[in-house]
C-alpha positions in Angstrom: -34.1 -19.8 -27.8 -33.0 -21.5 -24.4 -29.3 -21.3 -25.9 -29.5 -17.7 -26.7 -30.7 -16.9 -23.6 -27.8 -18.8 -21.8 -25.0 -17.3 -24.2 -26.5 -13.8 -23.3 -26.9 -14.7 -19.5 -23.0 -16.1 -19.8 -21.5 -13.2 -21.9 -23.3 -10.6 -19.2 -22.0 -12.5 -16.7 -17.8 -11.7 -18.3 -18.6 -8.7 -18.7 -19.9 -7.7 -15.5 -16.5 -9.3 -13.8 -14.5 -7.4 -15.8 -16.3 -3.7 -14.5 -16.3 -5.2 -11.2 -12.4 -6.4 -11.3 -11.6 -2.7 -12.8 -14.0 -1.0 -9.9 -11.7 -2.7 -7.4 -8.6 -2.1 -9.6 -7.7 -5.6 -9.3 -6.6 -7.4 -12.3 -8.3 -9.8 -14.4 -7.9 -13.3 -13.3 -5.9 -13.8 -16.9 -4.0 -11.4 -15.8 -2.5 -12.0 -12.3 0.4 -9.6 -12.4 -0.6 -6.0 -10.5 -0.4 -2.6 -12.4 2.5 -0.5 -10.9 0.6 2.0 -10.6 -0.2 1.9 -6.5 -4.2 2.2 -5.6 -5.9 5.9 -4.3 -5.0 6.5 -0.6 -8.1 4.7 1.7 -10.3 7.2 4.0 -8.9 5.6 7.1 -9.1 8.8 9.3 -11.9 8.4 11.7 -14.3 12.0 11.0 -16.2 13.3 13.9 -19.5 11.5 13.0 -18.0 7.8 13.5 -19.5 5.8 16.1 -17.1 5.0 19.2 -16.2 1.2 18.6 -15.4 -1.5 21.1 -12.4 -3.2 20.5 -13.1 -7.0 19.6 -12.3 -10.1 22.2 -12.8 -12.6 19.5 -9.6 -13.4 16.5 -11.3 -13.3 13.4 -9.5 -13.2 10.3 -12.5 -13.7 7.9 -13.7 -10.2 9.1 -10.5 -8.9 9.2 -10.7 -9.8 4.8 -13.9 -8.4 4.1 -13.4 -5.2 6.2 -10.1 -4.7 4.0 -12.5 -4.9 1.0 -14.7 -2.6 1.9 -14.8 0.4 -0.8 -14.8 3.4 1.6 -11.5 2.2 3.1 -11.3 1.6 6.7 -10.2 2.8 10.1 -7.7 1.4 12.6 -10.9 1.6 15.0 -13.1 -0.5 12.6 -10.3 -2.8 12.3 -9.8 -2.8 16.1 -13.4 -3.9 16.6 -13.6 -6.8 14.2 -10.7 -9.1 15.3 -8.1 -9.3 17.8 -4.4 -9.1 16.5 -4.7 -7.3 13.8 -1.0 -6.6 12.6 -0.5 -10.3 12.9 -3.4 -11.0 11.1 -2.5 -8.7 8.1 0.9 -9.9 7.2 -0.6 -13.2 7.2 -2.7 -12.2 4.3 0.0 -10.3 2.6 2.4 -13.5 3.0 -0.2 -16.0 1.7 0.1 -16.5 -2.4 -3.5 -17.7 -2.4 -4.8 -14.4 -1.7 -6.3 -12.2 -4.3 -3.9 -9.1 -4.7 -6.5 -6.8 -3.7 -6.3 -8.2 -0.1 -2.6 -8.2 -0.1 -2.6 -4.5 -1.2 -4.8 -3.3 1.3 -3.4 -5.2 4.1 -0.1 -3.2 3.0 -2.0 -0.3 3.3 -3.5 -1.0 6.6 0.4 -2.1 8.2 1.1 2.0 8.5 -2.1 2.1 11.2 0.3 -0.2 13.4 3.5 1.3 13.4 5.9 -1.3 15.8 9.1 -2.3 15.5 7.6 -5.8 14.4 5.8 -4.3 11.5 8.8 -2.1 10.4 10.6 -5.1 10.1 8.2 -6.9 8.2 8.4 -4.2 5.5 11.7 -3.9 5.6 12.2 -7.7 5.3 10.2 -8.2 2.1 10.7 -4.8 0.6 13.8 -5.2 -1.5 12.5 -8.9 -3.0 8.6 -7.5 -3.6 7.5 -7.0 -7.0 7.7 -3.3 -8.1 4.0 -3.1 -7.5 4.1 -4.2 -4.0 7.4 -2.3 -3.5 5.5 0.7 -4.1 3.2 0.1 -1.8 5.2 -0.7 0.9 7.3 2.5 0.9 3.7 4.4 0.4 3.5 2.8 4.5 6.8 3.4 5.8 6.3 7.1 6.6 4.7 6.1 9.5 7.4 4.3 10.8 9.8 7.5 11.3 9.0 7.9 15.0 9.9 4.3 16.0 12.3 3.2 13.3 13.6 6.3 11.7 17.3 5.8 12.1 16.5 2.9 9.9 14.6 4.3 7.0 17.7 6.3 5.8 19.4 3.4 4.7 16.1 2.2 2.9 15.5 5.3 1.4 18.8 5.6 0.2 18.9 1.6 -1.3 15.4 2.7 -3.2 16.2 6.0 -4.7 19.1 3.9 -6.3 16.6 1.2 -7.7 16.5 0.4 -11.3 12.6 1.0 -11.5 11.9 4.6 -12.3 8.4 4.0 -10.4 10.2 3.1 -7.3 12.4 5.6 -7.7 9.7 8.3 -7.8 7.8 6.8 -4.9 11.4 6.8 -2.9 11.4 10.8 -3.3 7.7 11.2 -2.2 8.6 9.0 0.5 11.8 11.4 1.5 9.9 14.7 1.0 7.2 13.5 3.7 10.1 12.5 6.0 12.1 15.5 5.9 10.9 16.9 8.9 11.6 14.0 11.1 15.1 12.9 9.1 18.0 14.7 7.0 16.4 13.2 3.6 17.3 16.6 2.0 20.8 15.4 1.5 19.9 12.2 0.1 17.6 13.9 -2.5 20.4 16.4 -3.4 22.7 13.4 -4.3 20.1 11.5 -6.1 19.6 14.6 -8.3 23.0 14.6 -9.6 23.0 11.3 -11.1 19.0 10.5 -11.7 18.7 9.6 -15.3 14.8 10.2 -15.7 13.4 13.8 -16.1 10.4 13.0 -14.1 12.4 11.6 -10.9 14.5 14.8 -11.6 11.7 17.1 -11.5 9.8 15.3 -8.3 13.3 15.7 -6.9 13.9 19.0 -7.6 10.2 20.0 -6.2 10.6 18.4 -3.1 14.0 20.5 -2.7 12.2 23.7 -3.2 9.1 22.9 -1.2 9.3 24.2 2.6 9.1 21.2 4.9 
């Protein structure tokens, strides 16, 4: 009776990992390579009813981790108030193997809240040898980089509507159509259309064209 009740209490315990692992959309730890498919955009707006928060004094990576796990997303003010040096903080988790790919993802995420030079070329460092997973993320952050590093995002752009992923690829044009106001993407997307293989890309290409900036 004791063993049954121990097998039951173990086999709950799998199974409740696994809901818990797809909750967070991070991937079962037999599986450690990440779905391409990038995660929902994080509520990191502030909305009119958030508290005013005081910027930390203290470095604290630790709360720097947990706020990124937090399931209602997060704010650059939340952020602010939990730890000094945040964007140094961040690519420190994405660089670090040993961290679960949830934190790596979100600390992608949270790199567009701190749009410097420094952070641009972080991205822009790591971008073209990321997995396609991370990739995707990473250009979901660049747009806003266009007012201090927009002269350099053409190049990018141009590098990743050319890349061999078709995921990429898509991401590249969303990427473009969102940047159209600040940069002449519309000329990259017109020459991508002509040679794009995949119907999809086409199509997203051929929406963004006809969409009014």
């Amino acid at each position: 009776m004791k063993q049954d009740i121990q097998r039951g209490a173990k086999v709950a315990a799998i199974f409740m990992g696994i809901a818990v692992a797809i909750l967070w959309g991070v991937p079962h730890p037999a599986a450690q390579e990440l779905s391409v498919r990038p995660l929902p955009e994080l509520n990191m707006a502030p909305s009119a009813g958030d508290p005013v928060l005081t910027p930390s004094a203290m470095y604290d990576p630790s709360r720097v981790r947990t706020l990124l796990m937090h399931i209602h997303g997060f704010t650059q003010a939340q952020l602010d108030a939990v730890s000094t040096d945040i964007p140094q903080i961040l690519t420190a988790l994405i660089d670090d193997p040993d961290e679960p790919m949830l934190i790596r993802r979100q600390a992608i995420k949270a790199l567009r809240l701190y749009p410097s030079e420094e952070t641009f070329r972080f991205i822009a460092d790591r971008l073209g040898s990321s997995s396609v997973a991370l990739q995707v993320l990473y250009l979901g952050s660049l747009a806003a980089f266009r007012e201090t590093s927009g002269e350099e995002l053409m190049p990018i752009l141009e590098s990743m509507l050319d890349h061999q992923d078709v995921v990429v690829r898509h991401t590249a044009v969303g990427l473009a159509g969102r940047l159209r106001l600040a940069l002449n993407t519309e000329s990259l997307l017109v020459d991508r259309l002509s040679v794009e293989p995949d119907s999809g890309v086409r199509q997203a290409i051929q929406k963004q064209l006809s969409t009014t900036p």
